[in-house]
N, C-alpha and C positions, 0 to 999 in steps of 0.2 A: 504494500500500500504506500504510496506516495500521497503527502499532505503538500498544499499552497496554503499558507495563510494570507488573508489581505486585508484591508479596508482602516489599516493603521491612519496616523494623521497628526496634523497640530490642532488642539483647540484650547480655548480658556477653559477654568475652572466653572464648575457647573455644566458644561456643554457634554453632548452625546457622541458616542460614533459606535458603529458596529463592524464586528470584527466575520468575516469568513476565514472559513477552513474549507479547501475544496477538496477531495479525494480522489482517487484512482483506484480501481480495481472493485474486485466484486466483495470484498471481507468487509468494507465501510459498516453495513448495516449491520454485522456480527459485534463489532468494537467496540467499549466505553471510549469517549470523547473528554478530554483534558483541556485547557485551557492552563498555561502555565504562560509568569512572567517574569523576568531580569531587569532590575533597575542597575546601573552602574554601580561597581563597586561593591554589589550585592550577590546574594548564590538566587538562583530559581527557585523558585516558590508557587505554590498550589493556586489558581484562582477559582479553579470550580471544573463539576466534571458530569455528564450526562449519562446514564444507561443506555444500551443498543435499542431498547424501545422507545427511550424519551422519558417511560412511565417515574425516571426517581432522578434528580436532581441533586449536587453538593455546592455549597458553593464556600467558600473561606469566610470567614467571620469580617476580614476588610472590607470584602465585598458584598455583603449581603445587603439585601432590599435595593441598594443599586444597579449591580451587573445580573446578568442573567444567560444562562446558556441556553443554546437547545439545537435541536436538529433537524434535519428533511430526510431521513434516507431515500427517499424516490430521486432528490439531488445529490445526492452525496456529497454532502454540504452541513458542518456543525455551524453556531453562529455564537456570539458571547453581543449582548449589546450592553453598553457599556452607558450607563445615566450619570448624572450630578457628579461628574470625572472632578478630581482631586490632584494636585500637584502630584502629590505621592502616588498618582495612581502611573505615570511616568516610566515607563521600562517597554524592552520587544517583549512584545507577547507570543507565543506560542503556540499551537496545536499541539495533540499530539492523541495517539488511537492505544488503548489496551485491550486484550485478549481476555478479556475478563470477564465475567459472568456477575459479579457485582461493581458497584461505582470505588473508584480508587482515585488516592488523592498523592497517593507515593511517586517520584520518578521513575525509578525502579522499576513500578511496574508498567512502564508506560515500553512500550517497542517501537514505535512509530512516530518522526519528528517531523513537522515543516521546519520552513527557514525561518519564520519569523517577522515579525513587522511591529513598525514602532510606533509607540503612541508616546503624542509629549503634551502637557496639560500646562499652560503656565497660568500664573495666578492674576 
C-alpha cells in the first residue's frame, strides 16, 4: 500500500484545513488509519486513528473536539479535518495504515507511511 498525504497549508490560529490521505492498492479498506504528527525538534506523536469500518474512532487528548478523522473506502481516501488550529498545532503531518483488527495509536504498529505534508498555524 502506498499512502499520499495532502491538503497541508498556512493558516492563522482559529482557521481550518483538511488533511487527505490517498491510497493504493486493494488492503486500504482492511487497514486502521493513523494520522501522526512532527513538530521540529520534536519525536512523532499520535493525533488520532480510525477503524477499517469507520465504526470506532481515537483521537489524542490535544486534539479532541477539534480535529476529526475519518474515511471513504469506496475512495480510498482517510481524511483528518482539522478546526480552531493552534500554533502548536504546527508540524508535517502524516498518514499512515495498520494491519490491525483494532484502532492503534503506537508507531510500531503502524507498517505503512506517506510523505507527509505540512501545516503551519501562526498566531
Amino acid at each position: 500500500v502506498q499512502l499520499q498525504a495532502s491538503g497541508g497549508g498556512s493558516v492563522q490560529a482559529g482557521g481550518s484545513l483538511r488533511l487527505s490521505c490517498a491510497a493504493s492498492g486493494r488492503t486500504f479498506s482492511s487497514l486502521v488509519m493513523g494520522w501522526f504528527r512532527q513538530a521540529p525538534g520534536k519525536e512523532r506523536e499520535f493525533v488520532a486513528a480510525i477503524l477499517w469500518s469507520g465504526a470506532i474512532t481515537y483521537h489524542a487528548d490535544s486534539v479532541k473536539g477539534r480535529f476529526t478523522i475519518s474515511r471513504d473506502n469506496a475512495k480510498n481516501t482517510a481524511y483528518l479535518q482539522m478546526n480552531s488550529l493552534k500554533p502548536d498545532d504546527t508540524a508535517v503531518y502524516y498518514c499512515a495504515g495498520a494491519p490491525s483488527v483494532r484502532v492503534v495509536a503506537s508507531i510500531r504498529d503502524y507498517d505503512y507511511w506517506g510523505q507527509g505534508t505540512e501545516v503551519t498555524v501562526s498566531s
